[in-house]
C-alpha positions as CSV (number, residue, x, y, z in Angstrom):
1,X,0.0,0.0,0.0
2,X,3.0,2.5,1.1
3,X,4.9,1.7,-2.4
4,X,1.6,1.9,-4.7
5,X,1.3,5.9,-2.7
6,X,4.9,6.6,-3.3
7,X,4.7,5.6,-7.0
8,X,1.4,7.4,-7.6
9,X,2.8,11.1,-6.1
10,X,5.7,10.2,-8.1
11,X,4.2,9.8,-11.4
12,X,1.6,12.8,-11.1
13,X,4.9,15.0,-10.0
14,X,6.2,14.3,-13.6
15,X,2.6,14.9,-15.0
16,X,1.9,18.4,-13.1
17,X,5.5,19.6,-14.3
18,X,6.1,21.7,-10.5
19,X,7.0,21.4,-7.4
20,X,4.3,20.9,-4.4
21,X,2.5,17.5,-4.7
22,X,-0.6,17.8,-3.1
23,X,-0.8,15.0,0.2
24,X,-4.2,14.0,-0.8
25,X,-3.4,12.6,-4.2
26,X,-2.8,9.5,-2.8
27,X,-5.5,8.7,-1.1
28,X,-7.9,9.3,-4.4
29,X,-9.9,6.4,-5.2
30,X,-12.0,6.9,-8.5
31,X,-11.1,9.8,-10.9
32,X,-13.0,11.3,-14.1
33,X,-11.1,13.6,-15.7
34,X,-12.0,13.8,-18.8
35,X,-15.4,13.7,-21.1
36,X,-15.7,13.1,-24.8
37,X,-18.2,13.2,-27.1
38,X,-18.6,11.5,-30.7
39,X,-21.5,10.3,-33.0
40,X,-21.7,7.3,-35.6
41,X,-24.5,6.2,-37.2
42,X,-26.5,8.9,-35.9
43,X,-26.0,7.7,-32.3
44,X,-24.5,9.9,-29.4
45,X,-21.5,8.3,-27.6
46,X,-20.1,9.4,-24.3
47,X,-16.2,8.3,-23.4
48,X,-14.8,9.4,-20.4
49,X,-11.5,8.8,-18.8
50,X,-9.7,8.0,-15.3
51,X,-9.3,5.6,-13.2
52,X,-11.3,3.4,-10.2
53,X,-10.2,1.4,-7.6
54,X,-10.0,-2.5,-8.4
55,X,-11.5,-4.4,-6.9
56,X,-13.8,-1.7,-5.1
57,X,-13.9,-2.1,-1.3
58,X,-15.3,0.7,1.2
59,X,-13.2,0.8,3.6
60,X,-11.9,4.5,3.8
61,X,-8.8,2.9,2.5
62,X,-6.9,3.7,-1.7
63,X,-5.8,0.2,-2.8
64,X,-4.6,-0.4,-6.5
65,X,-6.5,1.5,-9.2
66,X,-7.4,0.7,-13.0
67,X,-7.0,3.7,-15.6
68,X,-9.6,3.2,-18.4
69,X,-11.5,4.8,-21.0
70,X,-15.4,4.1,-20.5
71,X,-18.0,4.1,-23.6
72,X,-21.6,4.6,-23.4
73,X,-23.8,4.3,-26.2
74,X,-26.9,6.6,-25.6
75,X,-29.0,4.6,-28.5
76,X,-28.9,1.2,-29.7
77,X,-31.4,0.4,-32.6
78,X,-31.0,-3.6,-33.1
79,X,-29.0,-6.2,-31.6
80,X,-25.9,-5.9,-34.4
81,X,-22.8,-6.1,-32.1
82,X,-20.6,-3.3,-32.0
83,X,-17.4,-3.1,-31.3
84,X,-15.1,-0.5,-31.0
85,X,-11.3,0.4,-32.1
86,X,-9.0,2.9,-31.7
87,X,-5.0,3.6,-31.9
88,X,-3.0,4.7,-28.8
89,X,0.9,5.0,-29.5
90,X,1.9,1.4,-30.8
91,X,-1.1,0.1,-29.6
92,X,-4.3,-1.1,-30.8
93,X,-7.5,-0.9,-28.2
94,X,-10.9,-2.7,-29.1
95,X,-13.5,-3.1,-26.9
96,X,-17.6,-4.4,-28.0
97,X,-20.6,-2.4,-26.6
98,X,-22.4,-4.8,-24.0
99,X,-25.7,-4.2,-22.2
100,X,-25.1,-3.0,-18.6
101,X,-27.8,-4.6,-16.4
102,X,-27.8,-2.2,-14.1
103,X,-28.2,1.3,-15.9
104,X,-29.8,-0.5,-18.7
105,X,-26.6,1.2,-20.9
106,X,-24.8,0.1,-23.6
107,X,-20.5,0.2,-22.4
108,X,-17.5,-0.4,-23.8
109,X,-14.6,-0.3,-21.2
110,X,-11.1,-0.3,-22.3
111,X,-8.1,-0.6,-20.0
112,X,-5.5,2.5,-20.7
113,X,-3.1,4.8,-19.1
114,X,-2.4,7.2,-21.6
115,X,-2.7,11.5,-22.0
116,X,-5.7,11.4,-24.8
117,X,-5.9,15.1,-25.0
118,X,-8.4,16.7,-26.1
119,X,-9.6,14.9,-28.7
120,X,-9.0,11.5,-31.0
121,X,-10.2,8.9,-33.2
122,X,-11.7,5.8,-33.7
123,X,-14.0,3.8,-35.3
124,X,-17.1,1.7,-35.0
125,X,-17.6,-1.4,-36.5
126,X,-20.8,-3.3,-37.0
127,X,-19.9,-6.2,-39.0
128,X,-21.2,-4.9,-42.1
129,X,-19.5,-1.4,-42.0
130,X,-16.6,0.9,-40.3
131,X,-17.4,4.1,-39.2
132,X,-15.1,6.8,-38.2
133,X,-15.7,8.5,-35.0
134,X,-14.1,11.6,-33.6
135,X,-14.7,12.0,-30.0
136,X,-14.0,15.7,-28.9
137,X,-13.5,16.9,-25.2
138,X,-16.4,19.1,-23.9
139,X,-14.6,19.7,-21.0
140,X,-13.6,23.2,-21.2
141,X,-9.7,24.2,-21.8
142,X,-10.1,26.3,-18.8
143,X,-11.3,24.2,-16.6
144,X,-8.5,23.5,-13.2
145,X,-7.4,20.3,-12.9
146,X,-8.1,17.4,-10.6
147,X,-5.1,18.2,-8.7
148,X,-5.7,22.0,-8.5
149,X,-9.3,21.0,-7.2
150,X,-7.8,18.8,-4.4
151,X,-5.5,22.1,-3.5
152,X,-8.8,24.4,-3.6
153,X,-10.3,21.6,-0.9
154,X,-7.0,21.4,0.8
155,X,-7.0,25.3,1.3
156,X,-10.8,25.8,2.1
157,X,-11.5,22.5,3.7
158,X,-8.7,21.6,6.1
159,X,-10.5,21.3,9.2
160,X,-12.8,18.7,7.6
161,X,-9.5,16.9,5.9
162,X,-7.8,17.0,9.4
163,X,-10.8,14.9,10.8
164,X,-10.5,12.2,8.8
165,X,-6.9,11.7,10.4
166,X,-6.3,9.5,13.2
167,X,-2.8,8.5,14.3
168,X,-1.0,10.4,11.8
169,X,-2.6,9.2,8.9
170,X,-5.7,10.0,6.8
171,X,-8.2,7.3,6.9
172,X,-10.5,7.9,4.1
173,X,-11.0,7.7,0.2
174,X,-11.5,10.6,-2.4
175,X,-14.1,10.4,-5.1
176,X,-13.6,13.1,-8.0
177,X,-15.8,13.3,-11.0
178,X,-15.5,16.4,-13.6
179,X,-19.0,17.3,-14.8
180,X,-20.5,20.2,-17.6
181,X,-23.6,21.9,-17.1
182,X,-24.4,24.8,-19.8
183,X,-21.2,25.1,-20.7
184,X,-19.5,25.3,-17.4
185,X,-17.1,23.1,-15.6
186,X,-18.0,21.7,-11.9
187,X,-15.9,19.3,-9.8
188,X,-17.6,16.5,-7.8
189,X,-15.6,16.0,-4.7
190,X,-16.6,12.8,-2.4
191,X,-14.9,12.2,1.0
192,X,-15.9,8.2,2.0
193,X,-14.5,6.8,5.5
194,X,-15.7,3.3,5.1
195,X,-19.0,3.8,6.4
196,X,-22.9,4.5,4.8
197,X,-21.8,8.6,5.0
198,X,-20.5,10.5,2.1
199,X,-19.0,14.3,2.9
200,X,-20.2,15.8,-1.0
201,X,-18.7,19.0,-1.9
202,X,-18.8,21.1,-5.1
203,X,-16.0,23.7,-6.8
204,X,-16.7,25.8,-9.6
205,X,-14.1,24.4,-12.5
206,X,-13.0,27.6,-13.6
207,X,-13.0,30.4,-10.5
208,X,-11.7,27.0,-8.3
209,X,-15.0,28.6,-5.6
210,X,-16.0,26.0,-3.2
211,X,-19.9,26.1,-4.3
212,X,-21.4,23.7,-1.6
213,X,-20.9,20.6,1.4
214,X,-23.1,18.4,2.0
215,X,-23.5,15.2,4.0
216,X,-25.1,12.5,2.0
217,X,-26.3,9.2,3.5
């Protein structure tokens, strides 16, 4: 657990480019960082990327975590399998749209640690046909990043931060999830000690404002 913590602050040290490394990092279990958007065949389909913790466990504790792109088709007009493909680096990625039992969704997970930027392609094939798909970021270029939202709750939120640490050591998981409404960038921000309570807090993803707290059970 100690070397996965040291190798994730690492890693996001040589992503963020400076110095500070924000404590909390670490202890963040499920990430969406980015949203994409792309239509084929006249269907809407949603990709967004980050990572989750695998397996899942509430227990207020960060264990190993899977990055991944995740596909949702919003429309699915006959049972024709579709599968999709795209090119990352030296590497090809496929992955076929299955029904998701419990949000009644159409998903296509793929496994990746990459930087996709802002936009890239790939294609959709039905058996029959291969259709190009460009799936573009709607997440705006202004918006702060995850770890820039985890220094706004660090700043504005320590006495809640500092209750969740008990012998030295902070016993809880983060949940962060980047969302657009009307054009504007939000942060989802989810504080989980291994119990049925969830701390919720929202930041405005461009002024970095903490917007709201609230305790969710």
């Amino acid at each position: 657990m100690r070397k996965f913590a040291i190798i994730f602050t690492v890693f996001t040290m040589v992503l963020s480019g400076c110095g500070k490394i924000n404590p909390y990092i670490a202890h963040v279990s499920e990430l969406r960082q980015e949203i994409y958007q792309g239509t084929a065949e006249e269907i809407n389909i949603t990709a967004t990327y980050g990572f989750c913790e695998s397996p899942y466990i509430n227990d207020g504790k960060t264990g190993n975590v899977i990055y991944g792109l995740t596909f949702v088709m919003h429309a699915f007009p006959d049972e024709v399998r579709r599968v999709l493909n795209f090119r990352k680096g030296d590497r090809e990625y496929s992955a076929a749209f299955i029904l998701d039992e419990i949000t009644s969704e159409y998903k296509a997970t793929v496994e990746i640690k990459a930087d996709m930027g802002k936009e890239f392609s790939a294609t959709l094939n039905t058996g029959d046909s291969t259709v190009p798909v460009l799936f573009k970021s709607i997440v705006p270029a202004k918006c702060i990043s995850y770890d820039d939202a985890l220094q706004v709750l660090e700043e504005k939120q320590s006495a809640l931060l500092n209750s969740y640490i008990k012998d030295g050591v902070f016993q809880a998981e983060i949940y962060m999830r980047v969302f657009v409404k009307d054009g504007t960038p939000y942060w989802y921000i989810g504080i989980a000690a291994g119990n049925d309570r969830l701390k919720a807090l929202l930041i405005d993803g461009v002024s970095g404002n903490l917007l709201a707290v609230r305790d969710i059970i």
